[in-house]
N, C-alpha and C positions, 0 to 999 in steps of 0.2 A: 839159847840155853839160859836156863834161868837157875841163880844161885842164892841158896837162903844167906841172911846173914848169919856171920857166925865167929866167932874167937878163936886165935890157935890155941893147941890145947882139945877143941871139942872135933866132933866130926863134921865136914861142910858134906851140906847133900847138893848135887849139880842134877836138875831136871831138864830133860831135852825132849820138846813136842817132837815127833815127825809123825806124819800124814800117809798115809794111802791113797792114791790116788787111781787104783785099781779096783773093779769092782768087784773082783774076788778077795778074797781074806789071805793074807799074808801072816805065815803062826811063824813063832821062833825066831823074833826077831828082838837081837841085841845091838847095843853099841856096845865100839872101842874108845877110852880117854886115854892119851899120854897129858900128862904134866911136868913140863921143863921149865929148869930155872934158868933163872936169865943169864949164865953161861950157854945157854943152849943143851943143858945136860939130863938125860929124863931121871925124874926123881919119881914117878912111879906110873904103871901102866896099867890098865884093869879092866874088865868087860864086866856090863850091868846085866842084871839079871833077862831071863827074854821073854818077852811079851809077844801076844800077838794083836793085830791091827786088822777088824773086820773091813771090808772094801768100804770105798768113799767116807774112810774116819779118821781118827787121829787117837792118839794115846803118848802116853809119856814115858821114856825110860828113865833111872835114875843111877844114879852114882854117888858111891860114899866115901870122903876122904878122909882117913884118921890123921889131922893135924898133929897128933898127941907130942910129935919129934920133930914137928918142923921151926925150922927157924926162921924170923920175921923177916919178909921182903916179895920181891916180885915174881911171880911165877904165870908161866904161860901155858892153856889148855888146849891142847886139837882133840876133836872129835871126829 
């Protein structure tokens, strides 16, 4: 996962390559982010738009976090 830099306040965008490794075409394919704070508590959940991935390629999903409310400190992503 690769993350632009970015200030709270603005929206952070989170890019995530995944690969096909199939030689047919996989269509409608999204990801899941949770984001918890370092209580362990999710502070927000969201699915990226869906793309599709022709065989033996790659492509990238994305995700958008509106910092606009958050508060400064540490937070943890699963994907």
């Amino acid at each position: 996962m690769n993350a632009e830099k970015f200030k709270l306040g603005q929206v952070a965008k989170f890019d995530v390559l995944i690969e096909n490794q199939w030689n047919d075409a996989i269509n409608d394919v999204y990801g899941e982010m949770k984001i918890m704070d370092e209580g362990n508590q999710l502070i927000l959940s969201m699915k990226s738009l869906p793309v599709n991935v022709p065989g033996r390629s790659q492509n990238v999903i994305s995700f958008y976090w509106d910092t606009g409310n958050v508060k400064e400190g540490r937070y943890i992503t699963y994907i």
